[in-house]
C-alpha positions in Angstrom: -165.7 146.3 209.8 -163.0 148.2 211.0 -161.0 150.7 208.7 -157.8 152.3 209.6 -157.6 156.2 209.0 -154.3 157.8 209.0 -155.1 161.1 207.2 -152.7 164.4 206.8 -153.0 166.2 203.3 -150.7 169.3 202.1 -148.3 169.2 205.7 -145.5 167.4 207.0 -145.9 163.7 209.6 -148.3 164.0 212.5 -146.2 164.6 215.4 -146.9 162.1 218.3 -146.7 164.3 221.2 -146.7 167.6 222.6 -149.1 170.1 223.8 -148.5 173.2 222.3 -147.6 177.0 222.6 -150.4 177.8 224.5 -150.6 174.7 227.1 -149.0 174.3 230.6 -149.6 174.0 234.0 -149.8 177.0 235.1 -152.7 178.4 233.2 -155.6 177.6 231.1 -155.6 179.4 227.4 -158.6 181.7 227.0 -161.2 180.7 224.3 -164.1 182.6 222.7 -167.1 180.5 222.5 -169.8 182.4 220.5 -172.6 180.3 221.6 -176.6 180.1 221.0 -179.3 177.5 220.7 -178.2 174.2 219.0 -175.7 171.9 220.6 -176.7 171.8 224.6 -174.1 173.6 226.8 -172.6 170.2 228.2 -172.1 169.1 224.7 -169.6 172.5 224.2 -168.6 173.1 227.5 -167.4 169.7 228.8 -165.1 168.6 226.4 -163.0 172.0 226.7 -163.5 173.0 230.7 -160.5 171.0 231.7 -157.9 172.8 229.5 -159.4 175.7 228.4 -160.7 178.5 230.4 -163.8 180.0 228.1 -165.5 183.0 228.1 -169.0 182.0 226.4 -170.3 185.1 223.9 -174.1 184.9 223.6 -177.0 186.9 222.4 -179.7 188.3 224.3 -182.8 185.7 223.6 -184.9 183.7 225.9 -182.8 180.4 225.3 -179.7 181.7 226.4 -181.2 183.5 229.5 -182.5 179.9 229.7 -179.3 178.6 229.8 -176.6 181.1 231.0 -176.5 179.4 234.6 -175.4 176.6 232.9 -172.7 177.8 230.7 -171.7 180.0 233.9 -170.4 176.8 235.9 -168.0 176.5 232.9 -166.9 180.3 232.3 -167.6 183.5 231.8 -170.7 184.5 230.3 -171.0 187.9 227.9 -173.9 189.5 226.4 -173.4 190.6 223.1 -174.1 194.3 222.9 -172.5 196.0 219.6 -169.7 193.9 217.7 -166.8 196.6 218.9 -168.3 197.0 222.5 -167.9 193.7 222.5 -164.8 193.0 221.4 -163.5 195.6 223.6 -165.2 193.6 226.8 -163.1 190.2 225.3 -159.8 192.4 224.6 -160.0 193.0 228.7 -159.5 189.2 228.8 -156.3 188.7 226.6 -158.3 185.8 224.5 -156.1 183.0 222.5 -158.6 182.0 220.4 -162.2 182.2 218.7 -164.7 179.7 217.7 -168.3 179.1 217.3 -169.9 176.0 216.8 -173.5 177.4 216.0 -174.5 178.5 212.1 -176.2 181.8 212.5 -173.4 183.2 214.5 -170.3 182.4 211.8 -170.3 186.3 210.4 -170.5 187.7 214.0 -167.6 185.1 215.1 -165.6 186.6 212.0 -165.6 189.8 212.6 -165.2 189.7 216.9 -162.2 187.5 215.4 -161.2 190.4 213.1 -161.3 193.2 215.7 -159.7 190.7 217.9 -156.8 189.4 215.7 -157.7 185.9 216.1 -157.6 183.3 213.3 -160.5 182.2 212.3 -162.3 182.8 209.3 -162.1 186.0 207.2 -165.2 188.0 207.2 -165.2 187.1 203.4 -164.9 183.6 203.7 -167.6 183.3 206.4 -169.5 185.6 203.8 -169.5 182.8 201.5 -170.1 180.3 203.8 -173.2 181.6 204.6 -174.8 182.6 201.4 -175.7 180.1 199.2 -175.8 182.6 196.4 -172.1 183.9 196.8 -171.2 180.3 198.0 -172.3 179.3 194.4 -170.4 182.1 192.2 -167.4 181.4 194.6 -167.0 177.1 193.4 -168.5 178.2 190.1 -165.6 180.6 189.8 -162.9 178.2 191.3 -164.0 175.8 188.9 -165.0 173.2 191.4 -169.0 172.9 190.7 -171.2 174.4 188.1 -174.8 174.1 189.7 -177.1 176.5 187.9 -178.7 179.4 189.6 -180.5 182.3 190.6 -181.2 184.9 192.9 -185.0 185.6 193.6 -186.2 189.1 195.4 -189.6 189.2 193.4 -192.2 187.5 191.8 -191.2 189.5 188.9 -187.6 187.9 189.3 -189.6 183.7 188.9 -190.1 183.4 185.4 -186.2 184.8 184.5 -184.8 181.9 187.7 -186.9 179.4 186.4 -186.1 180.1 182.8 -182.0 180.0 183.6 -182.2 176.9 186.1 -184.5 174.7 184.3 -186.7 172.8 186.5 -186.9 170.2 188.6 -185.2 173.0 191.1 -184.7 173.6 194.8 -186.1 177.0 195.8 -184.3 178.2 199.3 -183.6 181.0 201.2 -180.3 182.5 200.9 -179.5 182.6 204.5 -180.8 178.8 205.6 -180.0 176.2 207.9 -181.6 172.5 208.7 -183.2 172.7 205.2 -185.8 175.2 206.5 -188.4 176.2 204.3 -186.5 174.7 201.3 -188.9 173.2 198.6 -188.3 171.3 195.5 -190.2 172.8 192.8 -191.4 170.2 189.4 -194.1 172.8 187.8 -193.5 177.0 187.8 -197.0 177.4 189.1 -196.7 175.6 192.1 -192.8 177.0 192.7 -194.5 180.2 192.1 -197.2 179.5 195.4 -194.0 178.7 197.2 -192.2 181.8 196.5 -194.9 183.8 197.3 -195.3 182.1 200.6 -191.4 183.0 201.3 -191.8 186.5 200.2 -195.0 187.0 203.1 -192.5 185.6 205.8 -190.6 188.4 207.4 -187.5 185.7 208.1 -187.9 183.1 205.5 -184.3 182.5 206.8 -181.8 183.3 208.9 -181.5 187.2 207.8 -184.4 189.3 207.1 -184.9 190.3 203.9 -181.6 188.0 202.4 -183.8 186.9 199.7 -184.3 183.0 198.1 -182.2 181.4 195.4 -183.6 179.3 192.8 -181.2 175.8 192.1 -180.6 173.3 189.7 -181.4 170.2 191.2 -179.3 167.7 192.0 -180.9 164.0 190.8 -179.5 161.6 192.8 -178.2 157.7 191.6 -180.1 154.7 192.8 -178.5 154.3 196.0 -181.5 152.5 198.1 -181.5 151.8 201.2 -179.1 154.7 201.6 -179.0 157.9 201.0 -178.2 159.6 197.7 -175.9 161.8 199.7 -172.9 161.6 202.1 -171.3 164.8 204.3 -167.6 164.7 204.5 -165.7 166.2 207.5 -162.3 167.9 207.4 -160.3 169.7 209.5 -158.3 173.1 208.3 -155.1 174.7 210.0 -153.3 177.7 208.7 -154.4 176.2 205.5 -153.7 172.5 205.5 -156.1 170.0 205.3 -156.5 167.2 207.0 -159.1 164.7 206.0 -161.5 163.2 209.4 -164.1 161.1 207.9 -167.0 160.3 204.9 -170.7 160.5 206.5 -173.2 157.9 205.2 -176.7 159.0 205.3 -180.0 157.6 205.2 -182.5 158.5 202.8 -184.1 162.0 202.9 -187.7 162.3 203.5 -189.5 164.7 201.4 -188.7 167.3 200.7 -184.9 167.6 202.2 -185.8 166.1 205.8 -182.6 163.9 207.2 -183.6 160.7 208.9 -180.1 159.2 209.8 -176.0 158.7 209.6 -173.6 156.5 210.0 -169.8 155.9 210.1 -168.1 154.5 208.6 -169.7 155.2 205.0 -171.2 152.2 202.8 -169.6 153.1 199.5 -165.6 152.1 200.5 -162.2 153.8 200.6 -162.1 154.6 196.8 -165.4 156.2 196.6 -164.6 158.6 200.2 -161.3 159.6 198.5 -162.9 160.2 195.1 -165.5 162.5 197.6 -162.3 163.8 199.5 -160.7 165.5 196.9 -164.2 167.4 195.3 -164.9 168.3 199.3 -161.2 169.6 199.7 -161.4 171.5 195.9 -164.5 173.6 197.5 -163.0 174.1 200.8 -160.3 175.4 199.2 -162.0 177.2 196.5 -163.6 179.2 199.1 -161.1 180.6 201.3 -161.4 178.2 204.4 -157.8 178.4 206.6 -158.8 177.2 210.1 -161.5 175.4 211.3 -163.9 172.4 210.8 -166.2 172.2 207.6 -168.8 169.9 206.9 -169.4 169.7 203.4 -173.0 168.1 201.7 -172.2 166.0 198.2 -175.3 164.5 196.0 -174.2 161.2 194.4 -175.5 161.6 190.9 -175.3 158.7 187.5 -172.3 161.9 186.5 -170.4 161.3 189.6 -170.5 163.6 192.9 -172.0 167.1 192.8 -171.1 169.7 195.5 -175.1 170.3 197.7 -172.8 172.9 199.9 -169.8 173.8 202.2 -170.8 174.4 206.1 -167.9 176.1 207.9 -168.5 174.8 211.1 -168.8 170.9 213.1 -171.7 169.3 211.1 -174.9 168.6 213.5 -174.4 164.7 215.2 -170.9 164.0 213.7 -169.4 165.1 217.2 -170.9 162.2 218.7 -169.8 159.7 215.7 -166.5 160.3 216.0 -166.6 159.7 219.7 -168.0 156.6 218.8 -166.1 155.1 216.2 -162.6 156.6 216.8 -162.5 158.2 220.3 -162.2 161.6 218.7 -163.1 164.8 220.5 -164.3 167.1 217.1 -165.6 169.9 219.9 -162.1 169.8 221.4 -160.5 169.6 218.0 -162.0 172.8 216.4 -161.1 174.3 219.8 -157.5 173.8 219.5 -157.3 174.7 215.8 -158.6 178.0 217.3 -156.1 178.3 220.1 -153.4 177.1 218.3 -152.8 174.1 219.5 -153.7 171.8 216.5 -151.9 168.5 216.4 -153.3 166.4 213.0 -155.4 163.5 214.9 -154.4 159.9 214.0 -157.6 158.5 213.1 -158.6 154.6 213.8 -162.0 153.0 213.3 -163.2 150.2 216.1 -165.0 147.7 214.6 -169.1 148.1 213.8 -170.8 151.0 211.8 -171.8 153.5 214.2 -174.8 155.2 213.7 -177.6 158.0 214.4 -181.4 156.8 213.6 -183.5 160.7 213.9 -187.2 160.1 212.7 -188.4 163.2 211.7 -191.4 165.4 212.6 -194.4 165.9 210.8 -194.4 168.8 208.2 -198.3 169.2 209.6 -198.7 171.4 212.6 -199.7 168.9 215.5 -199.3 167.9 219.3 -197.3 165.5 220.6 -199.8 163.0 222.7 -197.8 159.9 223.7 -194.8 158.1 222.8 -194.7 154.5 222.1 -192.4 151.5 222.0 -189.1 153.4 223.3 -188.2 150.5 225.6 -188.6 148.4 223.0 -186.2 149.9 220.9 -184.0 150.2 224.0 -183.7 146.6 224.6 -182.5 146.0 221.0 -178.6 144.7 221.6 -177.2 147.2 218.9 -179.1 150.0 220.4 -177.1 151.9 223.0 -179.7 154.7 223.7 -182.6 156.2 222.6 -183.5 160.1 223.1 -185.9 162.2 222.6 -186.2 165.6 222.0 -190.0 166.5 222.6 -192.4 165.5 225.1 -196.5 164.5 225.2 -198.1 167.7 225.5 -195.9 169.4 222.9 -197.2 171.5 220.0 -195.5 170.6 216.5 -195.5 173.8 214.4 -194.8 171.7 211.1 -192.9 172.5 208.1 -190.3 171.2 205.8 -186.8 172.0 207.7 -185.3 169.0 209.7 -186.6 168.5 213.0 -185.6 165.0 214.7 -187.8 163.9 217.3 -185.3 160.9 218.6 -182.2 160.2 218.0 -181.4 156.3 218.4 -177.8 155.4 218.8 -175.9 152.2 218.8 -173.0 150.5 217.1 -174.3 147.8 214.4 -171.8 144.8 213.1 -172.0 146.3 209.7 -173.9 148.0 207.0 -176.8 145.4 206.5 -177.2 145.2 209.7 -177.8 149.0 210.1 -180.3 148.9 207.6 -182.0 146.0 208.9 -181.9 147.8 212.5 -183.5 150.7 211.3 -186.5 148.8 209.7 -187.1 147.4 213.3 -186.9 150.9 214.9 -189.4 152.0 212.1 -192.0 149.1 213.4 -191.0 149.7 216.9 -191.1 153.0 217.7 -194.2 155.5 216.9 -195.9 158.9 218.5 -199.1 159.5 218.9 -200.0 162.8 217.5 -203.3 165.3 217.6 -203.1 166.7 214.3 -204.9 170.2 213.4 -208.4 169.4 212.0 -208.7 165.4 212.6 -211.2 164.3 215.4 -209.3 161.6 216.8 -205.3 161.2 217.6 -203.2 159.2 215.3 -200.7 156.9 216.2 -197.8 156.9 213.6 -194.9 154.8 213.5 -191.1 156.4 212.8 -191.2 154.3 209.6 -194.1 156.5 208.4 -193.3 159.7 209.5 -191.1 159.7 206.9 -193.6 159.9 204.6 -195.7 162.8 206.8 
């Protein structure tokens, strides 16, 4: 199962050595980390504290009080007050270079990197990066994608969407992340219940007020017992691309939940170069001239259709490409930032190395017990088996993806995956206290797929 990667589109040889303009003894380069909840503070912090001396830009909410002692073993530690108050704090500290590696916090990074003079991305481009509206009109207008749509402020603005989309549809907020409170919509009346649901939410994303956007959406081919979906990773410096990796998934629970990935992907080098080029088209299409991106493509019977372009290290693939090819994606962004990019050469070991996530229920509910972990432990293609809530813990529900595990492992090859994750399914289950049933439930990870 092993695949060689040797990637490096639109630039000259990778060079073999070398460390940069920024990198000596003497001193560590300074780095920006715009940081909030997400990735945990060792997962950031490690892989940069031996070369880089950060200065970790957070905002004021209970998580990061949480977890500012943490982040203060590994650097500095700034409260964001205003954007140019800020800045002016950072300036004090002569910084090299800006990154963040959380969504909600790509505008804010673009414009401390603006009043900074940092590369990074361009307010504009981190504009469209983060609005799926604008994100559309900017691929529709660089002739990569045509995906139907419309903005939504109203109910009076439903019957006009649904008229220009056609339905089935996806109704979202503008301003989203983890699929949260993303629907697909089959009949107007019942899109209609959803949108007025949104419109009573002072949030329904991550902006208040930044309004919902009704999609065409995106039928996928039979591709059973995969995912009808892949991500595909590439890195960008001073505009060149550089190709990292093709994503397999696992299939979606309803509506948009993710239950899984897995490198290398099942559908072979062809197929992730056809997927290459549309991913690279958008990237380009948008603006994108440093950084990671992370871009979601729908496998339709027509060929691949653009689901959308994230400007930032895609959630779980840092810990796949540790896996599979010893690559540091944390560090990597981080010296794209700094300035010390050198293109990666990228080598597959053998095995497809994988992330199993069963999701939570969209019903709210407690968390009672967990079951069967150490089974799944003692599998010999399971390397380890986490959990991100504990008995005692209340679910709120709802359709965004929440993982409750995350099993990892390395498996020879693809049917072997897919037979692994039917025995994690039977294996491993929760037992939940769900709002309005007398009893506790226990429910296996191959049903809460289906919760």
């Amino acid at each position: 199962m092993s695949r060689p990667y040797s990637r490096r589109l639109d630039g000259p040889a990778a060079a073999d050595t070398g460390r940069g303009r920024h990198m000596s003894t003497e001193r560590k380069p300074v780095l920006i980390v715009v940081y909030d909840d997400g990735a945990p503070p060792s997962e950031v912090a490690v892989p940069l504290a031996d070369w880089a001396d950060c200065v970790f830009v957070v905002p004021s909410n209970d998580y990061t009080r949480k977890v500012a002692p943490l982040l203060a073993a590994f650097g500095e530690v700034v409260v964001i007050d205003t954007v140019e108050a800020t800045a002016e704090r950072l300036r004090e500290r002569s910084p090299e270079g800006i990154i963040t590696y959380c969504e909600p916090l790509q505008r804010l990074t673009a414009h401390l990197a603006e009043l900074l003079g940092l590369p990074y991305h361009t307010r504009a481009t981190a504009e469209v990066l983060t609005d799926k509206w604008q994100q559309r009109a900017a691929l529709r207008a660089g002739g990569v994608d045509s995906v139907r749509t419309a903005l939504v402020h109203s109910e009076a603005d439903w019957a006009p969407a649904v008229a220009q989309v056609g339905l089935p549809a996806v109704l979202k907020p503008v301003h989203g992340v983890a699929s949260g409170n993303t629907f697909l919509v089959e009949e107007a009346e019942a899109g209609l219940a959803h949108l007025r649901e949104l419109l009573a939410l002072d949030q329904p994303g991550l902006v208040a007020g930044g309004g919902l956007v009704l999609e065409e959406y995106l039928q996928g081919r039979p591709c059973a017992p995969y995912g009808d979906y892949v991500s595909v990773e590439i890195a960008v410096y001073e505009g060149e691309l550089y190709d990292l990796g093709v994503t397999g998934k696992l299939p979606l629970a309803p509506p948009f939940r993710e239950t899984g990935r897995f490198w290398p992907s099942h559908l072979g080098d062809s197929a992730d170069e056809e997927l290459f080029a549309l991913a690279r088209s958008a990237v380009r299409a948008l603006g994108v001239r440093y950084g990671l991106t992370h871009t979601e493509i729908k496998l339709t019977a027509q060929g691949p259709r653009l689901i959308e372009v994230n400007g930032r290290l895609g959630g779980g693939i840092q810990d796949l490409a540790l896996s599979s090819m010893g690559l540091d994606l944390v560090a990597l962004g981080a010296r794209i930032a700094l300035g010390t990019f050198e293109p990666p050469r990228l080598t597959r070991v053998a095995g497809v190395h994988y992330q199993i996530r069963p999701p939570a229920p969209q019903e709210p509910c407690e968390v009672v017990a967990i079951e069967g972990a150490d089974a799944v432990r003692a599998l010999p293609d399971v390397d380890t088996c986490r959990f991100f809530v504990k008995p005692g813990q209340a679910l709120d529900g709802g359709v965004a993806t929440r993982e409750l595990a995350r099993v990892y492992g390395i498996a020879a090859d693809h049917d072997a995956l897919i037979a692994l994750v039917g025995k994690v399914g039977s294996l491993l289950s929760l037992r939940f206290a769900f709002t309005g049933e007398p009893e506790p439930r226990s429910v296996s990870a191959a049903e809460l797929s289906t919760l």
